[in-house]
C-alpha positions as CSV (number, residue, x, y, z in Angstrom):
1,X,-19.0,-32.4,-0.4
2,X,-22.0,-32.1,1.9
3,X,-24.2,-29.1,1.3
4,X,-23.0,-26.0,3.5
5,X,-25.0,-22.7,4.3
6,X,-23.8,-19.4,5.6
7,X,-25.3,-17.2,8.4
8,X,-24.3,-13.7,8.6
9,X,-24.7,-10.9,11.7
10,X,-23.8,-7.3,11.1
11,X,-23.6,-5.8,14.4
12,X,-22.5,-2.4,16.1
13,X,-18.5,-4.1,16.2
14,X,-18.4,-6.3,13.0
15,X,-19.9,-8.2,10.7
16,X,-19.7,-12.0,11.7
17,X,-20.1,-14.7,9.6
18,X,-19.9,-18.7,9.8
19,X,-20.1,-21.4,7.4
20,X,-21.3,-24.7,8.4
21,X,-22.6,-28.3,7.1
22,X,-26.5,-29.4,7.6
23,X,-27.8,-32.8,8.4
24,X,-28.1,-34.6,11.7
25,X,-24.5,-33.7,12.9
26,X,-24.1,-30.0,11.8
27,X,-20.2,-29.6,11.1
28,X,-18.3,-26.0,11.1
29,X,-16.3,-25.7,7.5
30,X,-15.5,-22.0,8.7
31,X,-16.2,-18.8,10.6
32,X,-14.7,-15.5,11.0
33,X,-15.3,-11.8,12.3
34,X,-14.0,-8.3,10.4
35,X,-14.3,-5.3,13.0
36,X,-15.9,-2.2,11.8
37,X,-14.9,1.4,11.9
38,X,-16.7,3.4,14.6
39,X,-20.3,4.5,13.5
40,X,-20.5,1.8,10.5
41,X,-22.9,0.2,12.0
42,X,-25.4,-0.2,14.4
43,X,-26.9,-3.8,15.8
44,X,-28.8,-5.0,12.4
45,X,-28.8,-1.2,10.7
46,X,-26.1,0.2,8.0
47,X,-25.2,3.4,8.4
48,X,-21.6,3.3,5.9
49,X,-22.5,0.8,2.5
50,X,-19.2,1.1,1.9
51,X,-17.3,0.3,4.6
52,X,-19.6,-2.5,5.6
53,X,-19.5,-3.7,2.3
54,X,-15.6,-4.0,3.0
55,X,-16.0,-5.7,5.6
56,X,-18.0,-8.5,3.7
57,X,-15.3,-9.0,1.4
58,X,-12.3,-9.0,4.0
59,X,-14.6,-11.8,5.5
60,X,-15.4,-14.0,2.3
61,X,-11.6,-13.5,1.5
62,X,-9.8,-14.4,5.1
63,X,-12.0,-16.9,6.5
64,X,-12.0,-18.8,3.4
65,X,-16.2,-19.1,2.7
66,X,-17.3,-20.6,-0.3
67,X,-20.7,-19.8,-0.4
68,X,-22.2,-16.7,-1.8
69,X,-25.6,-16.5,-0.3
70,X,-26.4,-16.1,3.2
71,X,-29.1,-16.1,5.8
72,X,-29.0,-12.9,7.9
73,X,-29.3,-12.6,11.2
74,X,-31.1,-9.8,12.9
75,X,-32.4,-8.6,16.3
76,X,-32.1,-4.8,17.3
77,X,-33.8,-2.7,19.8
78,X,-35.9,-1.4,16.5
79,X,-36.9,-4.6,16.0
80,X,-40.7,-4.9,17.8
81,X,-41.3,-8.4,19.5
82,X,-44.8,-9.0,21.2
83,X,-47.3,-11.6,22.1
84,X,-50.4,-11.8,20.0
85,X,-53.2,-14.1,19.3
86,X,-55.5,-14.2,16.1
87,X,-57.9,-16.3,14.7
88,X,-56.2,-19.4,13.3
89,X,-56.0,-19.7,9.4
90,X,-53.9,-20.4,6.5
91,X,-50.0,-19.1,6.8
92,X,-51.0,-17.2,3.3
93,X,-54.1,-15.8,4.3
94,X,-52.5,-14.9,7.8
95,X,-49.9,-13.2,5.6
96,X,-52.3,-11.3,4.0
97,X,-54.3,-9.9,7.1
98,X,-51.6,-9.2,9.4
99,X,-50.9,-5.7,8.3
100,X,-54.1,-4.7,8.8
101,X,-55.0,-6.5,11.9
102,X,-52.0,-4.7,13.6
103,X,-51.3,-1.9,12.0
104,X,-52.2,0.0,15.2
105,X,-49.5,-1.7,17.3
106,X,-47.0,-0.7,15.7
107,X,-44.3,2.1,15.8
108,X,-44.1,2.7,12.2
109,X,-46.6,2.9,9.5
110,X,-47.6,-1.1,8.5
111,X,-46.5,0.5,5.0
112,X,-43.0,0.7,6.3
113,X,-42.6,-2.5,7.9
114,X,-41.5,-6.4,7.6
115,X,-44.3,-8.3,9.9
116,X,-44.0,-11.8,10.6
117,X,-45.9,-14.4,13.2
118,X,-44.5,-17.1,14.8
119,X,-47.1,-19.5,16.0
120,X,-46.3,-21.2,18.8
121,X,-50.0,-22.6,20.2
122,X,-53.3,-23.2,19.6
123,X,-56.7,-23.1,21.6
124,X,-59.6,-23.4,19.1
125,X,-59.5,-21.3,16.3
126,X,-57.5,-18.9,18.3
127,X,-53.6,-19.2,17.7
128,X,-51.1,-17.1,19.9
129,X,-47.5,-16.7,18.9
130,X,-44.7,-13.7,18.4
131,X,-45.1,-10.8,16.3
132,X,-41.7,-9.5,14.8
133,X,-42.2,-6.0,13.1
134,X,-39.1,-4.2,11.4
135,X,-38.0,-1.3,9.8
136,X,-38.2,-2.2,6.1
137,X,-35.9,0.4,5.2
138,X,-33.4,-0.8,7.2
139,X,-34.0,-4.5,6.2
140,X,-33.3,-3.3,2.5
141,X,-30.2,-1.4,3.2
142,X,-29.0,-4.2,4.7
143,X,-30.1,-6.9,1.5
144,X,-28.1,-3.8,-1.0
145,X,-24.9,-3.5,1.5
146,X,-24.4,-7.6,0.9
147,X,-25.2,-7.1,-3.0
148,X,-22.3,-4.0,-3.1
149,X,-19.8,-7.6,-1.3
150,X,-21.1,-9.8,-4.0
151,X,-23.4,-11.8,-2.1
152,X,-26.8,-12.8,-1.7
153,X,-29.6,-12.6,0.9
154,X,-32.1,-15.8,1.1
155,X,-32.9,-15.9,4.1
156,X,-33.7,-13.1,6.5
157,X,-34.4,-14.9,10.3
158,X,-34.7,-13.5,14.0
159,X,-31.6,-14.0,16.1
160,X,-33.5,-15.1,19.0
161,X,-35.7,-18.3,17.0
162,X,-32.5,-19.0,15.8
163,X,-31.5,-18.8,19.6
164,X,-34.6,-21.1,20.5
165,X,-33.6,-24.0,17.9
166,X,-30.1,-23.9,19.8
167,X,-31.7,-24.4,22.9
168,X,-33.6,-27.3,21.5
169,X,-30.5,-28.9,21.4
170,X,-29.3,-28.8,24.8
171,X,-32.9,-29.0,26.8
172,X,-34.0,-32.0,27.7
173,X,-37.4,-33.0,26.5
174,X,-40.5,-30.8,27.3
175,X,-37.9,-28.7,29.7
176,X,-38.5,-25.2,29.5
177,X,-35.7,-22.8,29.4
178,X,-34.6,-19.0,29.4
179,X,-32.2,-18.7,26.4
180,X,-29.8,-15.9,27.0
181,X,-27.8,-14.4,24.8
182,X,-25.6,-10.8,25.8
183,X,-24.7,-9.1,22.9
184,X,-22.3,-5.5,22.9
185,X,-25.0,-3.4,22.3
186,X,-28.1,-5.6,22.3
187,X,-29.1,-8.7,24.7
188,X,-31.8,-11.4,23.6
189,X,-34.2,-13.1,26.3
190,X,-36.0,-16.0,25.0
191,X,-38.2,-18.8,27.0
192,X,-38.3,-21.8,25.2
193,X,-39.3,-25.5,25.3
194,X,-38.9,-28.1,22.4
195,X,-37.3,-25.1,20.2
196,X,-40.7,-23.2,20.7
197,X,-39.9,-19.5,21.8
198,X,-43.2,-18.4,24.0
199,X,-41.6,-15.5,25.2
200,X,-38.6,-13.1,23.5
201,X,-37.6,-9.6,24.8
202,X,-34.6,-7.6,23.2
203,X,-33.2,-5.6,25.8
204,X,-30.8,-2.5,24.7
205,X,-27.8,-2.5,27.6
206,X,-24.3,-1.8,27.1
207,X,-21.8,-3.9,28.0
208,X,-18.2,-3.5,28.2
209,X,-16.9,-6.8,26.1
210,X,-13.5,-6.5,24.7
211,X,-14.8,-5.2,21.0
212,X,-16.8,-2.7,22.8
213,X,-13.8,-1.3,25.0
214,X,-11.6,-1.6,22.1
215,X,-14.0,1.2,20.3
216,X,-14.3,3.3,23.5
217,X,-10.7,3.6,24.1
218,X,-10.4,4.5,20.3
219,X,-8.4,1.7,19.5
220,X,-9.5,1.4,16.1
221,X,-6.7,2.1,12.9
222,X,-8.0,2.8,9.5
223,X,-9.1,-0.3,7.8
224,X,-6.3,-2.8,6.5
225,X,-6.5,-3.9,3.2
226,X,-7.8,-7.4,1.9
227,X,-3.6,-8.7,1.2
228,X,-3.2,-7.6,5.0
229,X,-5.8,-9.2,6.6
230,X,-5.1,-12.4,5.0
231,X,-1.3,-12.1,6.4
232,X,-2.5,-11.2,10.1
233,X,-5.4,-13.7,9.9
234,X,-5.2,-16.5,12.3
235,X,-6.7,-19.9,13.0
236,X,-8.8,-17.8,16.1
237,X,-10.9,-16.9,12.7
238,X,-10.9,-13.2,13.9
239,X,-9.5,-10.8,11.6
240,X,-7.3,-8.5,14.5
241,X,-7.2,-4.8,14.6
242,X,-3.7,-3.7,14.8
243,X,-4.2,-1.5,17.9
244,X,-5.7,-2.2,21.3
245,X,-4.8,-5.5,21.9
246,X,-7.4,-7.3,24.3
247,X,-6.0,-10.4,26.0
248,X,-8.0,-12.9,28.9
249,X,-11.2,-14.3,28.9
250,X,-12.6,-11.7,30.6
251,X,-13.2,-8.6,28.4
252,X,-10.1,-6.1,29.3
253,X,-8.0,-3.3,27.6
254,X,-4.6,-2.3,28.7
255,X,-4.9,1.6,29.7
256,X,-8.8,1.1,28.8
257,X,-11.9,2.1,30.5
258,X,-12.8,-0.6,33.2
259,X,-16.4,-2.0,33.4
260,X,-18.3,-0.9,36.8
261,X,-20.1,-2.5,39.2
262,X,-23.6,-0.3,38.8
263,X,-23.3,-1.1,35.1
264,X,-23.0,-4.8,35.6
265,X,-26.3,-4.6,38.2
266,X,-28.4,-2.9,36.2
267,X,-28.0,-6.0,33.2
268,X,-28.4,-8.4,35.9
269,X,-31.6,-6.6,37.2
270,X,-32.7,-6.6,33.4
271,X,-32.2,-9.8,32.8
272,X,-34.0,-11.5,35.9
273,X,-37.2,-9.2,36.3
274,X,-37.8,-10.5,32.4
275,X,-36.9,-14.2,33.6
276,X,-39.1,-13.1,36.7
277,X,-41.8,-11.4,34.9
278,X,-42.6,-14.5,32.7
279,X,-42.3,-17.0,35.6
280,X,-44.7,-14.7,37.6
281,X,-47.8,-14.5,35.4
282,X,-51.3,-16.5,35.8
283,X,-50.2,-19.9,35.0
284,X,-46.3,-18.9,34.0
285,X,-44.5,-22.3,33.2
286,X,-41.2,-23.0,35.3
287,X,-38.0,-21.9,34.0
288,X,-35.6,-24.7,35.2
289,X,-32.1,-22.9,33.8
290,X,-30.5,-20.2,31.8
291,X,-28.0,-20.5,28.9
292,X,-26.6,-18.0,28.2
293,X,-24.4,-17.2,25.0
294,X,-22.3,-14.1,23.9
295,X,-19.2,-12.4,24.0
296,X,-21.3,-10.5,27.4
297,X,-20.5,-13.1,29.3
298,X,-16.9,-12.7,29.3
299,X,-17.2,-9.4,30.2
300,X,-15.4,-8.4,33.5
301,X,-18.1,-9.7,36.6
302,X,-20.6,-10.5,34.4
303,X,-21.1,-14.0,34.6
304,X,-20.4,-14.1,38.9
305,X,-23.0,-11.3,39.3
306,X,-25.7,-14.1,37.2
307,X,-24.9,-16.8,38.6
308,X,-25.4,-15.1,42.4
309,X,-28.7,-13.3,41.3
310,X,-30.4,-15.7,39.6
311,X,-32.4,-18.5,41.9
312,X,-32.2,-20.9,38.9
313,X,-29.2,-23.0,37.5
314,X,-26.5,-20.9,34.9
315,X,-24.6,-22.2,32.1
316,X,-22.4,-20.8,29.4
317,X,-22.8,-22.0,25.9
318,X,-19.8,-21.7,23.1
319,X,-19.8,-22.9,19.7
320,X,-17.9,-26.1,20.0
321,X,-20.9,-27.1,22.0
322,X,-23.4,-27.2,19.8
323,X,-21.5,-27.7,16.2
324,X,-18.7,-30.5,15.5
325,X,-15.7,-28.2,14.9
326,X,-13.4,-29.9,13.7
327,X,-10.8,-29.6,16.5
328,X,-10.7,-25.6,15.4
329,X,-9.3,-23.7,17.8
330,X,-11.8,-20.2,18.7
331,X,-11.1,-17.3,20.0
332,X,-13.1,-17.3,23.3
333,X,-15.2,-14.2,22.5
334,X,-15.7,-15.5,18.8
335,X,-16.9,-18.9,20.6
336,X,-19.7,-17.6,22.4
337,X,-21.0,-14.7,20.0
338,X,-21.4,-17.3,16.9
339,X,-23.7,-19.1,18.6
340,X,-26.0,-16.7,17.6
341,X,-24.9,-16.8,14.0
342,X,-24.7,-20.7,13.8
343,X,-28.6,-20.7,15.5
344,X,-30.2,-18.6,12.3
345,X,-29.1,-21.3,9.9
346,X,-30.4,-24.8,12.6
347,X,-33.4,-26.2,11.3
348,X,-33.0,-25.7,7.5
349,X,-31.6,-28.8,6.3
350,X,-35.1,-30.2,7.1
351,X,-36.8,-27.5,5.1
């Protein structure tokens, strides 16, 4: 059998995970989502090991994953993104002097934070790329949480570069993009060309998607036990909460809270003064589309209110477009957040 990784997300809702071949025509073998109990979790932070740690084994066991380590997914609004340029030098030396070339930019002493650069150009000895700072503490609680389910951490990777190799993928050639990707509790801007993110801002807006309406309206029962979610486990790979059923492909809730118009402006402004704010600086390249990915756009006049504001062409991306699946039938909201989780593990098998 062809070598298979797994990428993992624990957000504010659930913990998502999916498993999937490498090699020139990534396949899916399997994916799945476990809900979480109301303050378990924030986007890419643990606040309950335990009932995370649940969670992680009600996915292994439903969704039928074989493998035991994982690359994990993150991207919060604690998560620091910025532009910065440095003299260019060896990726270990780099290493080595970020924490004290920055250590003033950041929120946190350097002490208590994970640093990375992504380079992304060069001009002389000067090379300009992303900083990513975060929280260590919350990094490691994270790494323990998946050691109390039995599995491994090998890989930790930003959400949105795993966002920007997805967009690789369905760009044409040197065409410059705005990868979207609208999350519960946390959305993901990236401008990319050739899989090359020049630009990311993580933008904290709520959004009322069918898990996050589900929680508001207090839909959530007490946990089931592993023996029955792998009776009420369908082929959708979403492990259902037995309360609060959500039907459409528009986020909904019989009797629940309905989404309104002022909250769905205010992530349309977000979302197109960041698109407009890199487009409108001294030599900004051209943003020719947007694709946008996650369960967000599903949410009740989401995707009409983008498609009228934005002066530039729209298109929805789901799983099936960017992975074989195998004929696998998704739930619609599962289809568009794994995206995400499939982009964190693109890019490895080369590696």
């Amino acid at each position: 059998m062809a070598k298979t990784l797994v990428g993992l997300e624990i957000t504010e809702e659930s913990v998502r995970g999916l498993e999937m071949t490498m090699g020139r025509s990534p396949s899916l073998v399997a994916v799945g989502e476990v809900p979480l109990p109301r303050e378990a979790a924030r986007d890419s932070e643990v606040l309950d090991q335990d009932a995370v740690a649940l969670a992680l084994r009600q996915l292994w066991a439903a969704s039928g994953f074989k493998g035991k380590s994982v690359t994990l997914g993150v991207g919060s609004r604690r998560i620091l993104v910025r532009e910065y340029t440095t003299q260019a030098m060896p990726p270990q030396l780099l290493k080595q002097a970020l924490p004290y070339q920055v250590q003033d930019l950041l929120p946190v002493p350097v002490s208590q934070a994970v640093l990375d650069f992504y380079p992304a150009s060069q001009i002389g000895d000067q090379v300009s790329g992303l900083l990513v700072a975060a929280v260590s503490e919350n990094i490691e609680q994270m790494i323990e949480t998946l050691g109390r389910a039995k599995v491994r951490v090998d890989r930790v990777d930003l959400v949105p570069f795993g966002l920007a190799r997805i967009a690789k993928g369905l760009a044409r050639p040197g065409e410059t993009v705005a990868m979207i990707h609208l999350g519960d509790h946390t959305s993901f801007v990236g401008v990319v060309t050739d899989g090359v993110p020049h630009f990311v801002r993580i933008i904290p807006v709520e959004i009322a998607t069918a898990a996050a309406l589900r929680v508001e309206a207090g839909a959530i029962e007490p946990e089931p036990s592993e023996e029955e979610v792998l009776e009420h486990v369908g082929a959708s790979g979403i492990i259902p909460r037995r309360a609060g059923d959500v039907t459409g492909t528009r986020a909904s809730l019989r009797g629940g809270p309905a989404p309104t118009a002022p909250a769905v402006a205010d992530l349309v402004s977000r979302l197109r003064s960041t698109v407009s704010f890199f487009q409108g600086r001294d030599g900004g390249t051209r943003i020719s589309r947007a694709l946008i990915s996650g369960a967000g756009y599903n949410a009740d006049g989401v995707a009409d209110a983008i498609e009228r504001a934005f002066d530039i062409p729209v298109a929805p991306v789901r799983l099936e477009q960017i992975l074989n699946t195998q004929g696998r039938p998704l739930a619609d909201d599962l289809a568009f957040n794994a995206v995400a989780t499939a982009g964190v593990l693109l890019g490895q098998g080369a590696k």
